[in-house]
N, C-alpha and C positions, 0 to 999 in steps of 0.2 A: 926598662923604665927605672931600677934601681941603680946607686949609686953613680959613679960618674965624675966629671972634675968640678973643679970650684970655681965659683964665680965671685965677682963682689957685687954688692947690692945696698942699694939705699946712701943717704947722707952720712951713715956711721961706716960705709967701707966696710960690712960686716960681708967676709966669705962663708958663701953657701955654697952644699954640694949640687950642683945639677945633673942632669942623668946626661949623658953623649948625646941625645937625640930625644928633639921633645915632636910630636906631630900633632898640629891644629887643622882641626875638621874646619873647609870651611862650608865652600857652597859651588853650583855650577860656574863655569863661565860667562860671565858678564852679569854674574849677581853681587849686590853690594856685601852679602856675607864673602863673596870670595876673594873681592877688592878687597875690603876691612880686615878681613882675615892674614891676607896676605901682605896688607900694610902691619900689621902688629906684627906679624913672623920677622918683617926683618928689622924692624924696631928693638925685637926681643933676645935677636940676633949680638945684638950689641951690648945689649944686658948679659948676656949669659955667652962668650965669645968662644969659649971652649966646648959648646954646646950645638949641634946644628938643629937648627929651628926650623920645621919644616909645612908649608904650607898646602895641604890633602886637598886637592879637588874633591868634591862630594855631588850629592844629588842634593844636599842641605839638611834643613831639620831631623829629618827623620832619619836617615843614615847617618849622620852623626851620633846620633843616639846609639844607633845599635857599634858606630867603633868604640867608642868611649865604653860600651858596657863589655864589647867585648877585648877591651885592653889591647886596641889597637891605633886610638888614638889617646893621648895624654890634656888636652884640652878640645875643645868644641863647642861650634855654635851653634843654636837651637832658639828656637823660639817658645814660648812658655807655655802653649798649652802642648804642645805633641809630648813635652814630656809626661806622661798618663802614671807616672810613679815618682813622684817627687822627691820623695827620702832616699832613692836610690842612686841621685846623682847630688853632685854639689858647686855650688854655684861661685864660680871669681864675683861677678856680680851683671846689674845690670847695664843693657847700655841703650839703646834706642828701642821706638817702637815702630814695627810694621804695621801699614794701616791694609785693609783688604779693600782691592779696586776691582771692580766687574767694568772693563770698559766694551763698549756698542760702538758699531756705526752709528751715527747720526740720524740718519735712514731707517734704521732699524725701528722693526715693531714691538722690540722686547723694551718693554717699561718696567716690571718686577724680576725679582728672582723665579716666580713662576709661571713667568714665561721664557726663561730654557729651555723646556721640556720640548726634548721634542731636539733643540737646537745644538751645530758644531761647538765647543767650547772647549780652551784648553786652561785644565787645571795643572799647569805648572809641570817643571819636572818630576821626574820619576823619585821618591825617597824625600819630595821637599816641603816646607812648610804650608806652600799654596796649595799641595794637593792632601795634606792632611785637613789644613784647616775649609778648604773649598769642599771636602768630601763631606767633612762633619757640618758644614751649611747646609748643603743639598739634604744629606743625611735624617736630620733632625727637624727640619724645616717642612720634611715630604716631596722635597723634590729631585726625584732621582734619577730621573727618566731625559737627562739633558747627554747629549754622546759624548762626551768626555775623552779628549786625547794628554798625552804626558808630551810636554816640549817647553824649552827655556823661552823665556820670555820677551825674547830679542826676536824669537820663532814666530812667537803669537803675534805680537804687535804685527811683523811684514804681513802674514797670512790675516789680520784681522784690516790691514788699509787694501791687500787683496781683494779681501772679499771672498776668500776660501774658510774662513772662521764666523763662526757667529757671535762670539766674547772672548774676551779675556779678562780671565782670571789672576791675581797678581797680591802676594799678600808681603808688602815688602813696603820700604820705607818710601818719602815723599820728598820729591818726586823723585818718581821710576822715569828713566827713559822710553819705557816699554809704552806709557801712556804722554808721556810728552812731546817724545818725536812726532807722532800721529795726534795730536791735541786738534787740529783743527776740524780732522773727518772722526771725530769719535764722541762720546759722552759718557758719562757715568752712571752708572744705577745707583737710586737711592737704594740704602739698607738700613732706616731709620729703626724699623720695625722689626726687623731680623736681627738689630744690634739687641735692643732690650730683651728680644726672647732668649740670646744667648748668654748675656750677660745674667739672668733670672736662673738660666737651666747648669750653668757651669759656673761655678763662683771662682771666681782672680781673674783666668787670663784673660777676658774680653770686656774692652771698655769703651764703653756708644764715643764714638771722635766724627770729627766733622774735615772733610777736605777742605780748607779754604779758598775761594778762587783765584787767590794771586799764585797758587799755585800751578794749574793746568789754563790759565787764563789764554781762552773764555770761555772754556767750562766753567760752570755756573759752581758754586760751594755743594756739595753731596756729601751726606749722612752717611755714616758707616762706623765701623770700628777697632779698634786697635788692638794690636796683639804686643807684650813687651818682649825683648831678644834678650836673651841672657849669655854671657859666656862660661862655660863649664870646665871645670877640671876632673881628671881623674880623682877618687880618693883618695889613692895609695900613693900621689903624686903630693911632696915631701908639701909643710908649711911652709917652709923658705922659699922654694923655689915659684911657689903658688903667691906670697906674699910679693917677692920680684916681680909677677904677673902682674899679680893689682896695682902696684902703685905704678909698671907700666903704662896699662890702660889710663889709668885713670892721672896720671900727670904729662904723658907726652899725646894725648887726644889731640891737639891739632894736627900731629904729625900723622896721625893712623888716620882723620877722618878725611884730610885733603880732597878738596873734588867732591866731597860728598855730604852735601847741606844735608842730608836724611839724616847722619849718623850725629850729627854736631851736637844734637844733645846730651852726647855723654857726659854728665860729670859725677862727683863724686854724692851729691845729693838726693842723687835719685838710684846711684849705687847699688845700695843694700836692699833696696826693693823689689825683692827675688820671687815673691809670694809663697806659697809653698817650699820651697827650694830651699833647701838652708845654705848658707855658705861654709865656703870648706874651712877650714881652722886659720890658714893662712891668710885669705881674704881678711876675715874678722880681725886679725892680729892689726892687717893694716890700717882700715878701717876704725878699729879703735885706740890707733897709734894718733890719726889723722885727727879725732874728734879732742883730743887730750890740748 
């Protein structure tokens, strides 16, 4: 991850050292962290040309975390509550929020969270953000007793218009395919109630949001709540080359979000709003390059 060739960067043509090989965690197949991910790799590609930019299939959130901690990725995506140590990682900054979807048959006699129990449900892949944050639902809520499988979201959705699933679980941006394709035989569980007890019990990452209906229409609008996505850098991963990231991100956004209304909110405004998280040195340089 040290040294490496140089690139040039920014409006001023300032050359920075990048290391030969940078590796971005990002997410499963067919998850918008791996599209998005994989859209900024070869965006970044081109910023830093001497440099291979390499885009990490992952399980998402949570395995991301443990590459970056263990210096085998140089940036990664993650979502802001799994990270359970805040000071230990450092943030590029923010970029969209994943809202948590419980989607049902139509059919279906499950009206709360507490009634899973008992029921098929799949909370997401293995290492990702839906099965951390759907754990810590069940978890803290007392409802633990629902059979719980690990499978990507593409997974769930065919087995939930099956009829092999009993929910799906989905904590990702809006809309998901996973509940779109299937919008007509399916609905959504309110979490109006389960939003404020989490936002009460864990303070920053979870904020009461509301799905609107022009989104899964005609599903009806459903209460729920949002999680923000952050991108992270390694620490040891230089200012420069970290500042090249951010004003990436955060100036060539329509090229990285293409295709993907969930991510479109990226801008620079809502950037630094990391929560815990502090941003790495590089970030901040640009950031308050930007506000000047």
């Amino acid at each position: 991850m040290l040294g490496g060739a140089l690139a040039l960067a920014g409006c001023t043509r300032q050359r920075v050292e990048a290391p030969p090989r940078l590796v971005l965690a990002t997410g499963p197949d067919g998850a918008v962290f791996r599209e998005i991910g994989s859209a900024l790799a070869q965006v970044l590609a081109e910023k830093l040309p001497d440099t291979e930019v390499v885009a990490q299939p992952t399980g998402a959130s949570v395995e991301n975390l443990q590459l970056l901690a263990a210096g085998r990725a140089d940036l990664a995506l993650s979502s802001l509550d799994a990270i359970e140590r805040p000071g230990s990682v450092r943030a590029v900054g923010r970029l969209y929020d994943s809202f948590m979807q419980i989607a049902v048959r139509k059919e279906s006699s499950i009206e709360s969270l507490k009634d899973l129990a008992g029921k098929r449900i799949s909370l997401g892949p293995v290492g990702s953000g839906t099965e951390f944050t759907g754990r810590r639902l069940l978890q803290h809520l007392g409802e633990e007793s629902a059979l719980d499988e690990r499978m990507g979201h593409a997974e769930a959705s065919r087995r939930l218009a099956a009829g092999t699933l009993d929910a799906l679980l989905a904590l990702t941006g809006i809309p998901t395919d996973a509940v779109y394709d299937i919008k007509d035989q399916v609905r959504l569980i309110n979490l109006q109630d389960e939003a404020v007890r989490l936002h009460r019990e864990f303070l920053g990452p979870y904020i009461p949001a509301t799905i609107p209906q022009s989104v899964y229409n005609p599903i009806p609008a459903c209460h729920t709540f949002a999680v923000p996505n952050l991108l992270l850098a390694h620490e040891s991963l230089s200012a420069d080359v970290v500042e090249v990231v951010t004003r990436t991100v955060f100036t060539e956004t329509a090229r990285i979000v293409e295709g993907h209304p969930e991510a479109s909110r990226i801008n620079v405004r809502t950037g630094i709003a990391t929560g815990e998280v502090p941003l790495h040195e590089g970030a901040m340089r640009w950031f308050r390059e930007v506000k000047r």
